[in-house]
C-alpha positions as CSV (number, residue, x, y, z in Angstrom):
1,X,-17.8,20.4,68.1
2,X,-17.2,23.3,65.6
3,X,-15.5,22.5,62.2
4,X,-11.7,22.4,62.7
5,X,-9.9,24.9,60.3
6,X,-7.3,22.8,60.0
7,X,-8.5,20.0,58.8
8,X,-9.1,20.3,55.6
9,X,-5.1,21.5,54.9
10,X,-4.2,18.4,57.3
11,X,-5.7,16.1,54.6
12,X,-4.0,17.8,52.1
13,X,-0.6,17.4,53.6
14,X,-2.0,13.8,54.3
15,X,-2.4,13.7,50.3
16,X,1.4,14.7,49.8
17,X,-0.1,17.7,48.5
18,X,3.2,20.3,48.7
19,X,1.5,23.6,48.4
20,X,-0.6,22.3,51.5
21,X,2.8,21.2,53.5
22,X,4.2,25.1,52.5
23,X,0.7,26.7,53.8
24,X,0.6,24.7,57.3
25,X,4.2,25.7,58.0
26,X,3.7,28.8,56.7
27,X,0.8,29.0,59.3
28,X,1.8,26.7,62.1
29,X,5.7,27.6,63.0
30,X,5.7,31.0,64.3
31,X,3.6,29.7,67.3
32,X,5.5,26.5,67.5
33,X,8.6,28.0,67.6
34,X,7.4,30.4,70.7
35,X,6.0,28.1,72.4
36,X,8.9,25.8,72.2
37,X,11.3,28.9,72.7
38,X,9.4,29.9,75.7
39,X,9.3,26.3,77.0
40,X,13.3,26.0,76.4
41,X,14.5,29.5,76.8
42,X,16.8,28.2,73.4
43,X,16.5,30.0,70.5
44,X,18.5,26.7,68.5
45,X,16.7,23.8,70.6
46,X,13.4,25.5,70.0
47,X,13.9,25.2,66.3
48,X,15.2,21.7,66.8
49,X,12.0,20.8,68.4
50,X,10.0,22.6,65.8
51,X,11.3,21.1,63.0
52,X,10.7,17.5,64.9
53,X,7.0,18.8,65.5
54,X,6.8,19.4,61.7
55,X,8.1,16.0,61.2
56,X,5.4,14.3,63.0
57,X,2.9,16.2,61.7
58,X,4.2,15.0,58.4
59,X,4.1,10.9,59.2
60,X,0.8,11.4,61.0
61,X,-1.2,13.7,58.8
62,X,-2.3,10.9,56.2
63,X,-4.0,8.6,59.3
64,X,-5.2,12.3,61.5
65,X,-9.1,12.3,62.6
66,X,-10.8,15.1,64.2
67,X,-11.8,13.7,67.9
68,X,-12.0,15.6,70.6
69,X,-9.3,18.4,70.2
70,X,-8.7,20.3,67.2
71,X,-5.5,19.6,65.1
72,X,-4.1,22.6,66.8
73,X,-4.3,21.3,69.9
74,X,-2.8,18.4,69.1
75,X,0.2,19.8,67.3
76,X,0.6,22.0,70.8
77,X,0.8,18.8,72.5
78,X,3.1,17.3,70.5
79,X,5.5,20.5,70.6
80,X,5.2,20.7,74.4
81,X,6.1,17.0,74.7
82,X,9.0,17.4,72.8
83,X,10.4,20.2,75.0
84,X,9.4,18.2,78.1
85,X,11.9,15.2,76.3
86,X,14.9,17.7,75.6
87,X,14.3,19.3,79.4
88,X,14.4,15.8,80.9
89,X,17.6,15.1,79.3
90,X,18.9,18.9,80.1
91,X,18.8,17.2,83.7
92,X,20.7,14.2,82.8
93,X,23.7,16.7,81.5
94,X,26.1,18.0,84.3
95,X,27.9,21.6,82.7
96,X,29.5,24.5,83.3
97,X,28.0,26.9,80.5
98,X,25.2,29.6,81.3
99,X,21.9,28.5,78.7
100,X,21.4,31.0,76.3
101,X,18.8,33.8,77.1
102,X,15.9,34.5,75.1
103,X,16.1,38.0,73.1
104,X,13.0,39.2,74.8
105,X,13.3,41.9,71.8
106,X,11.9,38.9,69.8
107,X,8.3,38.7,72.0
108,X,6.0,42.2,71.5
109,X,6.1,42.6,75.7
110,X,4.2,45.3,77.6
111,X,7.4,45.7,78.8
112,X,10.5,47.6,78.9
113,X,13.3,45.3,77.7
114,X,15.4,44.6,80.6
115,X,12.2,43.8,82.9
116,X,10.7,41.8,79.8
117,X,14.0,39.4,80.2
118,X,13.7,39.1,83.9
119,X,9.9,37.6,82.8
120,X,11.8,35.6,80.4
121,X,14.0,34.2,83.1
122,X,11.3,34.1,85.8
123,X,9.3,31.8,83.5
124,X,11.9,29.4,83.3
125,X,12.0,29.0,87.1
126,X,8.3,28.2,87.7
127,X,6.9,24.8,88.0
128,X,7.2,23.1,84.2
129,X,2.7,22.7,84.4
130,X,2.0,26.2,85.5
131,X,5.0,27.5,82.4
132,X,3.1,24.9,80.2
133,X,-0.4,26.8,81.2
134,X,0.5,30.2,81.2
135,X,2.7,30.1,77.7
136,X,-0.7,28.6,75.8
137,X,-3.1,31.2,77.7
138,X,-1.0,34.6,77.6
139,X,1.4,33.7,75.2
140,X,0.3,31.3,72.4
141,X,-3.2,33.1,72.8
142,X,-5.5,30.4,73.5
143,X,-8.5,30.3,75.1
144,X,-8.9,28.8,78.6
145,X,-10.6,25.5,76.9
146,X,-8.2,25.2,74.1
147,X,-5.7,25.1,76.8
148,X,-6.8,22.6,78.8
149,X,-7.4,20.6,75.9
150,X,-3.9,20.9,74.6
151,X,-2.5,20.2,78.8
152,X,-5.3,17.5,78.4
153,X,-6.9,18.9,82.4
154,X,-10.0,20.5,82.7
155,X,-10.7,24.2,82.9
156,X,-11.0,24.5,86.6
157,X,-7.3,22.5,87.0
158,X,-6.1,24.9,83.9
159,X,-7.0,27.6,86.0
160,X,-5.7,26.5,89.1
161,X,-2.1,26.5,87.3
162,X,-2.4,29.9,85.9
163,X,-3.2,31.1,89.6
164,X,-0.7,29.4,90.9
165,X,1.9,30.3,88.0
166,X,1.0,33.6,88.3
167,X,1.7,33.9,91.7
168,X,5.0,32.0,91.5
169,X,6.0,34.5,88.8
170,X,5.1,37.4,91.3
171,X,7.3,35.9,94.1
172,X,9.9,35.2,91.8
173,X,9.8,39.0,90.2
174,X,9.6,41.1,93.7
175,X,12.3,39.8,94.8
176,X,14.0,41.0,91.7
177,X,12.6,44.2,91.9
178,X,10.7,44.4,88.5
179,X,6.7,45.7,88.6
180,X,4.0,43.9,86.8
């Protein structure tokens, strides 16, 4: 397995070194905080679930051994189980209010606004898995293994969500009327 970049600043943080804790947030929160705002569609949760990402990173950098995933990896899994947590208990809460939307003006879409708001919303809709799988690969930028290390599937049941995703994001958007 290659060296881990992280690994190095993960002992640091480990260490209570501060400078290290300001570099790995400095590095690690923008894509925590998309993939959780993506997961949530909630600008305010996301950052709740960020901060609680950051948190365990924090208790569990000191005892942190490179195994099979890098530290990335993990710290995607960790974020994505915390959104799976606040949408369980989204389910156990009967209301009235609309969510919030995401600004869609906050993700660099190929994509004119309105349509890249109706992805937004489309995404929210699709099986929870094939979300989780297409936000790492298209979104968060990972590769197909990286993925399916963070989902913790192999690469042929990774891709089988993206297909499917993909597809249920296609249904869901023609009959909206907005082109890919």
């Amino acid at each position: 397995m290659a060296a881990d970049p992280d690994e190095e600043l993960v002992r640091r943080v480990g260490a209570g070194d501060p400078a290290a804790v300001q570099a790995l947030v400095a590095r690690k929160l923008p894509r925590i905080l998309a993939l959780a705002v993506r997961m949530l569609g909630d600008t305010a949760e996301a950052e709740d679930v960020a901060q609680e990402t950051f948190v365990r990173i924090w208790r569990h950098a000191a005892g942190w051994r490179r195994g099979n995933a890098r530290f990335d990896s993990w710290v995607h899994r960790v974020t994505l189980n915390l959104c799976y947590d606040r949408l369980r208990r989204r389910r156990e809460w009967v209301t009235d209010e609309v969510p919030d939307v995401v600004d869609p003006a906050a993700h660099p879409d190929a994509y004119p606004q309105e349509d890249a708001l109706r992805i937004e919303q489309a995404l929210q809709r699709i099986a929870p898995r094939q979300r989780e799988a297409i936000v790492l690969v298209y979104y968060q930028e990972m590769s197909n293994i990286e993925a399916a290390a963070t989902l913790q599937i192999s690469v042929d049941a990774l891709e089988s969500l993206l297909a499917r995703g993909r597809r249920s994001l296609q249904t869901i958007l023609a009959r909206e009327g907005v082109d890919e």
